[in-house]
N, C-alpha and C positions, 0 to 999 in steps of 0.2 A: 234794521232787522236783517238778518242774516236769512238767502234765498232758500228758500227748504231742500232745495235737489242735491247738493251736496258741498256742504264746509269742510267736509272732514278727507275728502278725497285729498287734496292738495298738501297735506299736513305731513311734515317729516318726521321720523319716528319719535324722537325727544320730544317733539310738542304736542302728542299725540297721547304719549306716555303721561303727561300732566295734566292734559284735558280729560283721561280715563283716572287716574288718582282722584281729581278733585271730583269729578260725577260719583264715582261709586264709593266716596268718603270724606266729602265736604259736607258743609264748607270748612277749609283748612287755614290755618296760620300759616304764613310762606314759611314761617322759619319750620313747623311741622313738616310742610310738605317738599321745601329742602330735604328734610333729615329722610323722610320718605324714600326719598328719591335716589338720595346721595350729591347731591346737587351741592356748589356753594352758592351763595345769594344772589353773584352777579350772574353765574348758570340762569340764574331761577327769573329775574329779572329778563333775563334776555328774552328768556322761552315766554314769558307769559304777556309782555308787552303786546305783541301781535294779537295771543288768542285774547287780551282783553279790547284791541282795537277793531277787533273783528267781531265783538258780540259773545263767543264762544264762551268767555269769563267773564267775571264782575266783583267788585268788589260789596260785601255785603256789611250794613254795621251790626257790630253785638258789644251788650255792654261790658266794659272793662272791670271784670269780677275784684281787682284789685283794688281798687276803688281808686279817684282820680286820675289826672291825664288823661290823654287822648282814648277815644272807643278803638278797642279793633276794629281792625278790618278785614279778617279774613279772607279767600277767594273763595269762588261759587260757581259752578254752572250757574248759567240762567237755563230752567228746566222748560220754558215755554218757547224757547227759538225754534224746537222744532217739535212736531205732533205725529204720531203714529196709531195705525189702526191695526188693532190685532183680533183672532177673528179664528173661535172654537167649532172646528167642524162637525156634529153630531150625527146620527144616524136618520134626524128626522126635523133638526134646528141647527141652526148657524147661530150663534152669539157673540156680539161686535164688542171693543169698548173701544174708545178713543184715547189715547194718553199726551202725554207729555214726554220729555227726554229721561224723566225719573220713573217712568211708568203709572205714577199719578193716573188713575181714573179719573175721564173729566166729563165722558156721557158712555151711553153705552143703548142698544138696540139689538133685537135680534127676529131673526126670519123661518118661517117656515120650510123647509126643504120636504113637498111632496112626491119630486121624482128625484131619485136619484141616481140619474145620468148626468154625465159630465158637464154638458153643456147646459143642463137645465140648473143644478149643484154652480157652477161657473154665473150663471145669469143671476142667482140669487145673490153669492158672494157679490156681485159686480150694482146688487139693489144696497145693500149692508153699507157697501164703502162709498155709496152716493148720499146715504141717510146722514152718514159722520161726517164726512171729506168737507170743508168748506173751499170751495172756488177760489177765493182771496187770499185763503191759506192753505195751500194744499199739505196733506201729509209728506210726511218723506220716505215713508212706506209702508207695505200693509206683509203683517204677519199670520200664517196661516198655521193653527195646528190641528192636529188628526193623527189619530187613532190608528197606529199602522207602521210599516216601515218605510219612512220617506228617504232617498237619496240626493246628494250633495244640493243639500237645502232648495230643493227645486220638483224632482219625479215623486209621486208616491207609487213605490212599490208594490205595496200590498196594504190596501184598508177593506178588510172581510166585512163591517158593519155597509159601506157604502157597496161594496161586492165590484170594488175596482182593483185594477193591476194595471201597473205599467202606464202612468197617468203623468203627464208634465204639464203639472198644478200650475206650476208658478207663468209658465210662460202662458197659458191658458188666463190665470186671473191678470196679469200685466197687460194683456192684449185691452182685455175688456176694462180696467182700471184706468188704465192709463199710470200707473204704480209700479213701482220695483216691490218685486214682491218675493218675500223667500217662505220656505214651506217646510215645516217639521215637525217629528214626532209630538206630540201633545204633553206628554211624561217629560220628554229631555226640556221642551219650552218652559214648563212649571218649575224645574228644577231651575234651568238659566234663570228662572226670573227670582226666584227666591237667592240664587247664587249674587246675581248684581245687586237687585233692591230689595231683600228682602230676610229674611230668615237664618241665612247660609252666608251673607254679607262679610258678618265676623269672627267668621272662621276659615280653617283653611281644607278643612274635610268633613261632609254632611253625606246624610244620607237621604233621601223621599220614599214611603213607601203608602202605596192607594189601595184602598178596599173601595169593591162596590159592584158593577156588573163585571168589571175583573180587578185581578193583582198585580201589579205594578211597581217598580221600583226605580232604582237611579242610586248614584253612586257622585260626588265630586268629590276629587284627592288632589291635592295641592293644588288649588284651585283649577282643576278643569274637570269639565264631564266626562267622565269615564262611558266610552259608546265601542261598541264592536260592529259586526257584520251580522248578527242577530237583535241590533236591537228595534222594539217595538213588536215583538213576539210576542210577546208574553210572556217570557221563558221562566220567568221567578214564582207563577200561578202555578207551576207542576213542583211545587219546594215542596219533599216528603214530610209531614208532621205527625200522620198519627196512620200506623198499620192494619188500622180497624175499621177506620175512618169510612165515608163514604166512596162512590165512584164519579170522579170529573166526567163530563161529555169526550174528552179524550180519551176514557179508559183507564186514568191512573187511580189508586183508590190512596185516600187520605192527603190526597195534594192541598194546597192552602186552596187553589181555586172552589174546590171540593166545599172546602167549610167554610170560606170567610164569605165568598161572593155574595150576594143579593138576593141571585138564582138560587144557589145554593141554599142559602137561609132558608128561604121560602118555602123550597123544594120540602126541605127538611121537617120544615115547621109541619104543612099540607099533610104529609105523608104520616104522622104521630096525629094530629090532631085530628085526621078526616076531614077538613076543612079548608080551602082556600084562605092562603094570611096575607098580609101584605108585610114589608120588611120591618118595616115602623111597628105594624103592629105586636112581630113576635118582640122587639125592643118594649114595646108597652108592658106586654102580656109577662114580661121576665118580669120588668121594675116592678108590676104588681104581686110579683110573688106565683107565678103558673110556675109549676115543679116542669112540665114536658119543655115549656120556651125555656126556662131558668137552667135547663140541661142543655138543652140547643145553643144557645147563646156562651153558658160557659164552655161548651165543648169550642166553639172559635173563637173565644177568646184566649185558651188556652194555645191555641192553633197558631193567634198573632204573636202572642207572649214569644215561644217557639221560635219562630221566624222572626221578629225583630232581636231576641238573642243573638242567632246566627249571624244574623246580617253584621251585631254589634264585633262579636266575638271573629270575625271573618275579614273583614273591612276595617274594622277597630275607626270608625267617625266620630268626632266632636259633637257630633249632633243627628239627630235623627227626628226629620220631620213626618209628622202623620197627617194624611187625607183624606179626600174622597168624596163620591155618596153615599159609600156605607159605613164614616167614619164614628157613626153615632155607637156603634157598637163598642166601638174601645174607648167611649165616652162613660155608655151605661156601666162598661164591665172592667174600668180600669183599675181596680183593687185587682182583678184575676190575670189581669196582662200582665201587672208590673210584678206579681206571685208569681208567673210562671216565667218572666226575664229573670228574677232574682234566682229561680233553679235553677235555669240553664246557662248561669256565669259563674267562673272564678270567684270565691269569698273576697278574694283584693279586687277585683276589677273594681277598673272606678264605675260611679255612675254614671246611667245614662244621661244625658241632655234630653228629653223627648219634649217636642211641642206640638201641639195637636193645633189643624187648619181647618176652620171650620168649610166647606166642601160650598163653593158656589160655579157657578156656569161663567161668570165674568173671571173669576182666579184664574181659567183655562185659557182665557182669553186674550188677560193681561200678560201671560208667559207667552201664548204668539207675538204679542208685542216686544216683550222685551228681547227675543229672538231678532225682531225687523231693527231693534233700536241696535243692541250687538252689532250684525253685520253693517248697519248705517255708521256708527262709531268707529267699525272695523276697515272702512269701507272694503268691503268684498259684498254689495250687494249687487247684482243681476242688473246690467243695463235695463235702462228703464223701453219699453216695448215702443214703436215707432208709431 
């Protein structure tokens, strides 16, 4: 078994290159993952001889669909060499999972966060990754995402939910972990993770966009995350849709924030009905047929229709993934989303790919992870704290 602190550091770029091929697309046929590569055989031979002596490959059997002679043998990661803990920061919960090198869910846990001061948020995380972390197998490192804008996978700039600025996460949980530990936007983690294992895997341009307590998006274009010096703003929640519309807590009136949010919904609902609603419930109260929810609800579903247009139409991705907690909405009202995509594109345009994620607290958590896997892969993760 190969020591969990780091195999990958030591690895020259070609061997590196084929142990990332076969994880985020195995298991392969050498001759497959020759052509892959551009490699010739004995190339390919050379390179993987080691990473299979060292653990990092394997060869796996499958049956030979041809029928007779020998089974293949494809190559493999082995996805259990190393485990990873990744770990969704909330405003009032932390939620852990444990992984695998695939990002495989193998447990998961999570904790209350009563105060939210650094040190007390910091002591929680450091309960979370003792709950996971087994002694005889330690992780290879813990992923942290959050709501906010975090710099060079380590400071959080700005998370307004926890009411911090100027925060260096990572060296703070690595102290108390004893973990190399990297730390980023929650939306970019989601997206990485759908990018390597998941959703975004096979193709080379996708899109993510989140309804719920806000709006959110991400972009990957030939295979990388598209990130600037704004992101984790929110900046995509003020996307103008409708000039009539209501008014954001910023002031903009008919922003997506405005009508897709949660808040919003609610607000909305409350304010027609005279009634306190809950989000679910105006989603009930539509599917039952209320004329005031059934305007509500179609006014933002119109709203997303709109906005994922744009996004298609601007971006032009292969795919576009939907989320969230308030993704039930373009669940209830998806005849009116994919009506008001169909207005706002070109007659030729192709179709959209859309695949709808059903919205859980470990999804968020499992993209921290696949964040700590990334850099462990990469190695470029943060010495480990002394």
């Amino acid at each position: 078994m190969l020591d969990a602190a780091s195999p990958w550091a030591p690895l020259l770029p070609s061997a590196r290159r084929v142990t990332l091929e076969v994880l985020l697309h195995g298991p392969l046929a050498r001759s497959e993952l020759a052509d892959r590569l551009g490699l010739s055989t004995a190339s390919l031979t050379r390179l993987t001889k080691p990473l299979m002596d060292a653990g990092l490959l394997r060869e796996v059997d499958t049956p030979n669909l041809r029928g007779g002679g020998r089974p293949l043998q494809p190559l493999d990661v082995d996805p259990d060499v190393q485990r990873f803990i990744g770990i969704k920061l909330a405003g009032f919960r932390a939620y852990a999972v444990l992984t695998n090198l695939r990002a495989d869910i193998l447990d998961h846990a999570s904790v209350e966060i009563a105060d939210q001061d650094v040190e007390s948020v910091v002591a929680r995380i450091a309960d979370l990754v003792a709950s996971l972390d087994d002694p005889a197998r330690p992780v290879a490192a813990v992923g942290i995402g959050i709501g906010g804008v975090v710099h060079e996978f380590a400071r959080v700039q700005r998370a307004v939910f926890l009411h911090w600025k100027d925060v260096d996460l990572s060296a703070a949980v690595s102290r108390a972990t004893g973990r190399p530990t990297v730390v980023s936007n929650d939306l970019d983690a989601l997206l990485e993770a759908e990018h390597w294992f998941g959703d975004g895997r096979d193709v080379d341009s996708f899109a993510v966009l989140t309804i719920g307590a806000g709006v959110g998006g991400g972009l990957v274009i030939h295979d990388r995350l598209v990130g600037g010096p704004d992101s984790g703003l929110g900046l995509l929640g003020h996307f103008p849709v409708d000039p009539f519309g209501p008014i954001c807590p910023e002031g903009h009136r008919g922003c997506v924030k405005a009508l897709l949010t949660t808040d919003g919904i609610q607000s909305q609902a409350a304010l027609t009905l005279g009634r306190p609603v809950t989000y679910d419930e105006v989603l009930d109260l539509a599917e039952a047929g209320n004329a005031v929810a059934d305007q509500i609800v179609g006014r933002a579903a119109h709203a997303f229709g709109t906005l994922i247009a744009a996004v298609a139409n601007i971006a032009q991705p292969e795919r576009i993934i939907l989320t969230g907690e308030g993704i039930r909405l373009a669940q209830v009202a998806e005849a009116r989303v994919r009506a008001t995509i169909a207005q706002s594109r070109h007659a030729e345009a192709s179709p959209i790919d859309l695949r709808f994620i059903n919205d859980d607290p470990t999804l968020w958590a499992r993209g921290a992870a696949a964040v700590a896997i990334q850099r462990t892969v990469l190695a470029v993760l943060p010495l480990r704290a002394g």
